[in-house]
Residue frames as a rotation matrix with the C-alpha (Angstrom) as fourth column:
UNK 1
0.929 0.342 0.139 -65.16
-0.154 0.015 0.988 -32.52
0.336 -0.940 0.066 -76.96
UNK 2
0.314 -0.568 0.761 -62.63
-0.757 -0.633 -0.160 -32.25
0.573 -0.526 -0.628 -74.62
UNK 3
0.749 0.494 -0.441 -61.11
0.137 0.536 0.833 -35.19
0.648 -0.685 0.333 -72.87
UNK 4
0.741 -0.300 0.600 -59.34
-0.564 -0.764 0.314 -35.19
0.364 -0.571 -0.735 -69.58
UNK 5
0.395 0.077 -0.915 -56.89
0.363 0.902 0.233 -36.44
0.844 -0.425 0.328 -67.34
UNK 6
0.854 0.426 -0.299 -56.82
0.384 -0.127 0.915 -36.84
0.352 -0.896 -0.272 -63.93
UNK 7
0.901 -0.286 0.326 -54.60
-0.314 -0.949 0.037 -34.45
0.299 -0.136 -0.945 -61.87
UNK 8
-0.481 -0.874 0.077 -51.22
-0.439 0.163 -0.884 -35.12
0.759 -0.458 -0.462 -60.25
UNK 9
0.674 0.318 -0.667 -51.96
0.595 0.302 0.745 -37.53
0.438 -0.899 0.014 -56.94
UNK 10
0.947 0.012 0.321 -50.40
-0.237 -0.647 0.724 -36.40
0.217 -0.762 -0.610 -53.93
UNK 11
0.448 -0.751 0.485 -47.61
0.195 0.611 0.767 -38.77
-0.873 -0.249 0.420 -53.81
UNK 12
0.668 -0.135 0.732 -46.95
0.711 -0.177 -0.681 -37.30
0.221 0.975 -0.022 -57.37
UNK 13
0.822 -0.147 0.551 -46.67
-0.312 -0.925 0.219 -33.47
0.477 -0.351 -0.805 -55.97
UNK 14
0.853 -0.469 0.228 -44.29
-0.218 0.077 0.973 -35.11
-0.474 -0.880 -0.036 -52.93
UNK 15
0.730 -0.415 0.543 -42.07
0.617 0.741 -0.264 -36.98
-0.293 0.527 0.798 -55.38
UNK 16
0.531 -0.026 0.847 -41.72
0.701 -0.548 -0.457 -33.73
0.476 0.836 -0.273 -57.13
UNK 17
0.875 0.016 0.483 -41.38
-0.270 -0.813 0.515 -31.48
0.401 -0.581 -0.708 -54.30
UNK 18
0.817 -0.485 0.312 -38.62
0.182 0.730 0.659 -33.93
-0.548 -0.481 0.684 -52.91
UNK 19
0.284 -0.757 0.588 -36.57
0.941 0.337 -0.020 -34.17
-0.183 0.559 0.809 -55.78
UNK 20
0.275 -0.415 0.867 -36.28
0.189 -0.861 -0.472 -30.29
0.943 0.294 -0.158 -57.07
UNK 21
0.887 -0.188 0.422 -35.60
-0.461 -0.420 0.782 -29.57
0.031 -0.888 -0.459 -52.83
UNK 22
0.564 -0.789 0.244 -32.47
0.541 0.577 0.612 -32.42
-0.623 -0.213 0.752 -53.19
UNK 23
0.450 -0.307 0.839 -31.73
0.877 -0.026 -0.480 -30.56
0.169 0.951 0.257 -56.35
UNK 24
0.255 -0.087 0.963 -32.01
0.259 -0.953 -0.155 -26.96
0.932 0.289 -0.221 -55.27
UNK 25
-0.683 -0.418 -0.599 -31.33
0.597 0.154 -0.787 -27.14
0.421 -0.895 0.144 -51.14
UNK 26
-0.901 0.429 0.060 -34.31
-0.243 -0.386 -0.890 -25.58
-0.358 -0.817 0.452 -50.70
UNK 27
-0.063 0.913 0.402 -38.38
0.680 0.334 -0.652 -25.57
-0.730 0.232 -0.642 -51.40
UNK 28
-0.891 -0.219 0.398 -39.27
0.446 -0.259 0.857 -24.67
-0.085 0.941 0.328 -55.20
UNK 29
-0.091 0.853 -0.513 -42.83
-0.304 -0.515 -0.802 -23.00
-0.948 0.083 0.306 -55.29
UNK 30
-0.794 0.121 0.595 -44.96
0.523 0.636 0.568 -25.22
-0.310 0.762 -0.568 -57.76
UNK 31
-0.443 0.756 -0.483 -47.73
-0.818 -0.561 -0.129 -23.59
-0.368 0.338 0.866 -59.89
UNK 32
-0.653 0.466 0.597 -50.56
0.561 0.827 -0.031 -26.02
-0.508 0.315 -0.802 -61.11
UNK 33
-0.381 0.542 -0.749 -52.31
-0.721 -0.682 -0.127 -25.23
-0.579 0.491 0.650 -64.19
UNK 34
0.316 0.209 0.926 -54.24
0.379 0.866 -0.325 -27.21
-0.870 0.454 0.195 -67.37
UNK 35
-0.520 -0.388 -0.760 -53.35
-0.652 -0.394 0.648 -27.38
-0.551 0.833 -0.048 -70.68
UNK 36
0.734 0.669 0.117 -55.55
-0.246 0.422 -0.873 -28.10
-0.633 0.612 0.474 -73.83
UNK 37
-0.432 -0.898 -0.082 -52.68
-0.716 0.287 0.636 -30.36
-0.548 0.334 -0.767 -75.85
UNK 38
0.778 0.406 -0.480 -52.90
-0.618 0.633 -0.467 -32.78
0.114 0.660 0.743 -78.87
UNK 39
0.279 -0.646 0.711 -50.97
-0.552 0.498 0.669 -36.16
-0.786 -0.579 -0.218 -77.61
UNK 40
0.310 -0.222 0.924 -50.79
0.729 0.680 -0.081 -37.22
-0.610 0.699 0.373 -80.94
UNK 41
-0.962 -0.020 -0.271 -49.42
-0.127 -0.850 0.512 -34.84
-0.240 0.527 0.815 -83.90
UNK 42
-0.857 0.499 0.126 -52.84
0.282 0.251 0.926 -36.52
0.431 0.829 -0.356 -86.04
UNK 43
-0.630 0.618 -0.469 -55.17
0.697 0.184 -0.693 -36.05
-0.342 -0.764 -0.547 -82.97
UNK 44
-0.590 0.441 0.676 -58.04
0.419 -0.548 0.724 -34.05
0.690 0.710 0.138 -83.83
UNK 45
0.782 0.589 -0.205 -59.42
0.482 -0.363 0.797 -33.73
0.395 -0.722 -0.568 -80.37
UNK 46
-0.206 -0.736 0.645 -57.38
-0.620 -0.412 -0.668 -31.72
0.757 -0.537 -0.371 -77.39
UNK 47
0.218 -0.064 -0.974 -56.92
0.913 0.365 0.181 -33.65
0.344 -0.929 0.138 -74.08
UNK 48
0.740 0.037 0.671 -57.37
-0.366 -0.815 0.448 -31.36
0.564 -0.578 -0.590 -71.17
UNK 49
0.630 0.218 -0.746 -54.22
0.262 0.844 0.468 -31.77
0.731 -0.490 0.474 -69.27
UNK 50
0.960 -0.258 -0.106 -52.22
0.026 -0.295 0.955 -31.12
-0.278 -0.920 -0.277 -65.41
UNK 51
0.748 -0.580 0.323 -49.46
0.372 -0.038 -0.928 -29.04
0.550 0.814 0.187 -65.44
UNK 52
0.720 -0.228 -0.655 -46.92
0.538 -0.412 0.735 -28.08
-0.437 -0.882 -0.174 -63.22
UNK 53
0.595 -0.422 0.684 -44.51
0.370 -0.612 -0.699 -25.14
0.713 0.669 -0.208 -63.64
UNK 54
0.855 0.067 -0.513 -41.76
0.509 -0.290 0.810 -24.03
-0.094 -0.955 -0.282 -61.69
UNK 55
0.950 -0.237 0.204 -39.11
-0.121 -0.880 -0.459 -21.22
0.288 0.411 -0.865 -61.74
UNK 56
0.247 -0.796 -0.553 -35.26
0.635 -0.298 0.713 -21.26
-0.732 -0.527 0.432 -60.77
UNK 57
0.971 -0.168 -0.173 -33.59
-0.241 -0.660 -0.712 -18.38
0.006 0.733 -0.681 -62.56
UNK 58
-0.483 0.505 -0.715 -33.12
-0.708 -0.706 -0.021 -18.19
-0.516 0.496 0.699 -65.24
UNK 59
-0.865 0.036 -0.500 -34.73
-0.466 0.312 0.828 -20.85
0.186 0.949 -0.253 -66.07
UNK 60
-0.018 0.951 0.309 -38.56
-0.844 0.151 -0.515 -22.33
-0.536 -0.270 0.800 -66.10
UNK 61
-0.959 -0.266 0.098 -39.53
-0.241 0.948 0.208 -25.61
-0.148 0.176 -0.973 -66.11
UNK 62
0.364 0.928 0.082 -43.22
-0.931 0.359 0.065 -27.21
0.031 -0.100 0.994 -67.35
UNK 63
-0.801 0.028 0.598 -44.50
-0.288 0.858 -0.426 -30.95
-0.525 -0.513 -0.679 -66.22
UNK 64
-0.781 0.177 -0.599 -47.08
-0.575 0.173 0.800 -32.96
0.245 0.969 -0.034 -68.45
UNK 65
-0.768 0.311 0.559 -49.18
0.206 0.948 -0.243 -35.35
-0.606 -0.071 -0.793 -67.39
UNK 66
-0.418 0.560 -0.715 -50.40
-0.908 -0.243 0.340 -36.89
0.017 0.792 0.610 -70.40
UNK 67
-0.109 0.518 -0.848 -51.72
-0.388 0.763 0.516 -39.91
0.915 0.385 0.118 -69.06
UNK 68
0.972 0.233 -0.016 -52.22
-0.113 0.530 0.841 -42.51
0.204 -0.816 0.541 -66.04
UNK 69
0.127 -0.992 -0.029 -48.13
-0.073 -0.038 0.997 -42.36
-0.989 -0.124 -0.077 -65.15
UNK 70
0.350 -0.003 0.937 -47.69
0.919 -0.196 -0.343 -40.78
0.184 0.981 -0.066 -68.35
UNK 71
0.286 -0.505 -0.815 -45.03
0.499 -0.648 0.576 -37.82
-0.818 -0.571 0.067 -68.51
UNK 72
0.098 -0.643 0.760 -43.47
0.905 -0.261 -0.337 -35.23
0.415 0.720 0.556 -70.96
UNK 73
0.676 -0.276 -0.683 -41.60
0.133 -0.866 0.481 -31.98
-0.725 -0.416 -0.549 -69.92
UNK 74
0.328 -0.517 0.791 -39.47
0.807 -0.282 -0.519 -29.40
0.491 0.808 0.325 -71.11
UNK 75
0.060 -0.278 -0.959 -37.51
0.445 -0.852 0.275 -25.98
-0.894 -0.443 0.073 -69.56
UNK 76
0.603 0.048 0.796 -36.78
0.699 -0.513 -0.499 -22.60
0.384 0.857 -0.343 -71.46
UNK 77
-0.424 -0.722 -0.547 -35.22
0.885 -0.458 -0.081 -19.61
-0.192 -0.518 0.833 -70.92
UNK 78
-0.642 0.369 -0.673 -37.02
-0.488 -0.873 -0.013 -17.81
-0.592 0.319 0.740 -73.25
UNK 79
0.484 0.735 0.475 -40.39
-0.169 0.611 -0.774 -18.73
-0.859 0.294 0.420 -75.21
UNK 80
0.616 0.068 -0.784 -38.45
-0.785 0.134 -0.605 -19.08
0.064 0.989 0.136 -78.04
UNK 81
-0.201 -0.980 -0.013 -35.69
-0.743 0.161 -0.650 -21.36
0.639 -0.121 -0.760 -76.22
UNK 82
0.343 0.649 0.679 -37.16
-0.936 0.295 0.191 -24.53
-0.076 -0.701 0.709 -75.50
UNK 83
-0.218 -0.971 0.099 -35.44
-0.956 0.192 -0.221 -27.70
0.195 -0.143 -0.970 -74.31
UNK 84
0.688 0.524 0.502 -36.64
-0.714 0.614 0.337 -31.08
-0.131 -0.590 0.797 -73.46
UNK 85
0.532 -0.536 0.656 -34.64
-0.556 0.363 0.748 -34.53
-0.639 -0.762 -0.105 -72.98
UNK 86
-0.701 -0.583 -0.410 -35.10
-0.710 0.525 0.469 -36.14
-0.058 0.620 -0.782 -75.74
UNK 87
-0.772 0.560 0.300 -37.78
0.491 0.826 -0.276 -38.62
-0.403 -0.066 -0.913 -74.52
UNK 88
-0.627 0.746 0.225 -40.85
0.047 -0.252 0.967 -38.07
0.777 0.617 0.123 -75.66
UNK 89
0.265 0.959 0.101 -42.74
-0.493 0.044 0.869 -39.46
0.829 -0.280 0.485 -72.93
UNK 90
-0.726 -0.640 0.253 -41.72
-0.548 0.316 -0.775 -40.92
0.416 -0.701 -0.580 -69.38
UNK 91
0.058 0.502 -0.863 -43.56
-0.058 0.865 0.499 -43.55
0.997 0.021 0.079 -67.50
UNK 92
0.276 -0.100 -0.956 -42.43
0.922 0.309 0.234 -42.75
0.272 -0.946 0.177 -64.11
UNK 93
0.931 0.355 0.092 -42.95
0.270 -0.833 0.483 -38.94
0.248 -0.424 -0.871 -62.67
UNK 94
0.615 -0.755 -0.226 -39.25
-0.021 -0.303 0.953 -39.20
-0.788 -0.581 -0.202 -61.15
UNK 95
-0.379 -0.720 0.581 -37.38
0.879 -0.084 0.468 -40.12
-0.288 0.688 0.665 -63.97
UNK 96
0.096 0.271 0.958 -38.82
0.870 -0.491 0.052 -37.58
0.484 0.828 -0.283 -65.83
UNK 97
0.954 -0.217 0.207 -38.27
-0.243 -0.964 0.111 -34.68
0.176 -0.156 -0.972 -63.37
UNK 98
0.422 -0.899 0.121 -34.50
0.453 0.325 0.830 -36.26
-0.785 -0.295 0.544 -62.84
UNK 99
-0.239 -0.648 0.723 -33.56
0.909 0.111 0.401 -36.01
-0.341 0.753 0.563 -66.50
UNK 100
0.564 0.199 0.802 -35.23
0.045 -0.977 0.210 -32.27
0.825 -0.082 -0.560 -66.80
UNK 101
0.756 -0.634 -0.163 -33.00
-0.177 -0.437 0.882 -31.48
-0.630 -0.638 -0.442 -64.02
UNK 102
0.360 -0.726 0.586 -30.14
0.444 0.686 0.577 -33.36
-0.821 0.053 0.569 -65.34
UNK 103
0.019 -0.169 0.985 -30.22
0.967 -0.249 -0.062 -32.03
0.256 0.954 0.158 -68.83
UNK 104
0.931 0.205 0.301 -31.18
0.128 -0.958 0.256 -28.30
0.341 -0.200 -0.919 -67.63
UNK 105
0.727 -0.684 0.055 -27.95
-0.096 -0.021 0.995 -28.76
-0.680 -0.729 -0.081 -65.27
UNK 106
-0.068 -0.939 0.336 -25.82
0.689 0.200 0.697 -29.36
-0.722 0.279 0.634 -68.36
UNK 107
0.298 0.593 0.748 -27.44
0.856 -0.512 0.065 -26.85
0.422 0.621 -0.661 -70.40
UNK 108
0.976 0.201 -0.080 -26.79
0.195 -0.659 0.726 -24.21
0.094 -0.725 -0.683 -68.10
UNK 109
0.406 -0.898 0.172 -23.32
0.556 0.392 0.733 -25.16
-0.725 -0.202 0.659 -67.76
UNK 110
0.124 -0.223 0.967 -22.97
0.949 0.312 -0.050 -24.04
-0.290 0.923 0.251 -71.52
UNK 111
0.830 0.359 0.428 -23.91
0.480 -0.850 -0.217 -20.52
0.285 0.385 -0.878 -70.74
């Protein structure tokens, strides 16, 4: 069986929407999807969980939520080119879309 967790709140979405608009000077166009993920490597079940995705070219960004204020993200360029902070797991929706900016922003830099 399948368990879940509960979507982004609204004040989640705003947070989000806020910060990539300070980032980018303008509005980002979020996608919301689920994902069937093992939060453990050992886990034997999947947790059903809210995702957000959003595009700046060239690069694409996913959003986790893998718990009650529970984060983990990552960007690519390409599916084989995948990037993430370093944390595993954030605790607080902003940090966690800061330092995916942050890191993406020096990453980029490189190209």
């Amino acid at each position: 069986m399948i368990q879940a967790i509960e979507d982004f709140s609204v004040r989640e979405l705003s947070l989000i929407q806020d910060t990539l608009k300070e980032r980018f000077g303008r509005e980002i166009p979020i996608e919301m999807a689920d994902s069937e993920i093992r939060l453990q490597p050992d886990d034997r079940e999947l947790t059903l969980c809210p995702v957000l995705f959003w595009t700046v070219e060239p690069a694409h960004f996913v959003l986790f939520k893998t718990g009650k204020s529970l984060y983990r993200c990552q960007f690519f360029y390409r599916p084989h080119e995948q990037f993430g902070t370093g944390v595993k797991e954030y605790e607080n929706v902003g940090d966690c879309v800061i330092a995916l900016l942050k890191i993406q922003e020096e990453q980029s830099a490189k190209l």
